[in-house]
N, C-alpha and C positions, 0 to 999 in steps of 0.2 A: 181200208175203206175211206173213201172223199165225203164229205159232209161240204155240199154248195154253199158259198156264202151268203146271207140272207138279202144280198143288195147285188144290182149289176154290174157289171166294170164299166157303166157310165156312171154311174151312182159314185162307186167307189175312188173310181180317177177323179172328180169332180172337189170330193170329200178330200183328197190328198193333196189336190194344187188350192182346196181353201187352208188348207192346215198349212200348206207350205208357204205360202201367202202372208197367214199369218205369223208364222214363225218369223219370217224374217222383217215382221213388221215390229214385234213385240224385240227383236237385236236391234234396229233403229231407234227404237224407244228408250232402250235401254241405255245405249248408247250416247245417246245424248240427253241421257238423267232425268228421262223425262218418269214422274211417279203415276202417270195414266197408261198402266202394262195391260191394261184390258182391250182386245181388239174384235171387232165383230167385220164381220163378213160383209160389210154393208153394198160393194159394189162388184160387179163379177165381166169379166171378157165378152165377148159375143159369142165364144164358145162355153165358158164356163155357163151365160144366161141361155142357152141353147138347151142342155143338158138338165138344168134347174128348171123349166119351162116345160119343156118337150117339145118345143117349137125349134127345128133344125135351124143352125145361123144363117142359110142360105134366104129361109123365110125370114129370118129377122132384118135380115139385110135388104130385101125386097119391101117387105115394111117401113125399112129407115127412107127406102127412096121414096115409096110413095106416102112417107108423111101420116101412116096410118099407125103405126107400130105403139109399143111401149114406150115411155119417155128415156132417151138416151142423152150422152154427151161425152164430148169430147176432151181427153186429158193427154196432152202430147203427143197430140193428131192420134191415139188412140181411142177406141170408140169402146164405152162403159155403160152398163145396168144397174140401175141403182134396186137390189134386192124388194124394195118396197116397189118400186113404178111395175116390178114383172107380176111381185102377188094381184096388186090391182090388173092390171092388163089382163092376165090369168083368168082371174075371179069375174068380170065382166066378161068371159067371153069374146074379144070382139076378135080370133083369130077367122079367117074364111077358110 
């Protein structure tokens, strides 16, 4: 007998590229002696903020063009959610 997992496989993939994220963040750190090993989730992909959201990246990206979306920014021509700008966006509502 299978017993479902109490989370989706959006859920769950999501939870795995932050853990893996963090893991190789907390080997950096280590690595170069740094004694701040504590790592928080603070910024997520447009697909990881997609999934954390429930707003599909295709919407978030229609958002980024018309200037209405969540606050984003760009980290080596990579485009980043800062965990905080999504709860507010979220929490106000202002998806159409």
């Amino acid at each position: 007998m299978s017993i479902s997992p109490p989370f989706d496989s959006d859920l769950r993939r999501l939870a795995q590229e932050i853990g893996a994220a963090m893991v190789e963040e907390l080997f950096a750190r280590l690595r170069r002696g740094d004694g701040s090993v504590l790592v928080r989730p603070e910024y997520l992909t447009p697909s990881q903020a997609a999934i954390f959201s429930g707003i599909s990246a295709k919407k978030l990206e229609a958002l980024r063009h018309q200037r209405r979306g969540p606050k984003w920014f760009r980290v080596g021509g990579r485009v980043h959610y800062a965990v905080a700008d999504l709860h507010t966006f979220v929490e106000e509502g202002r998806v159409e």
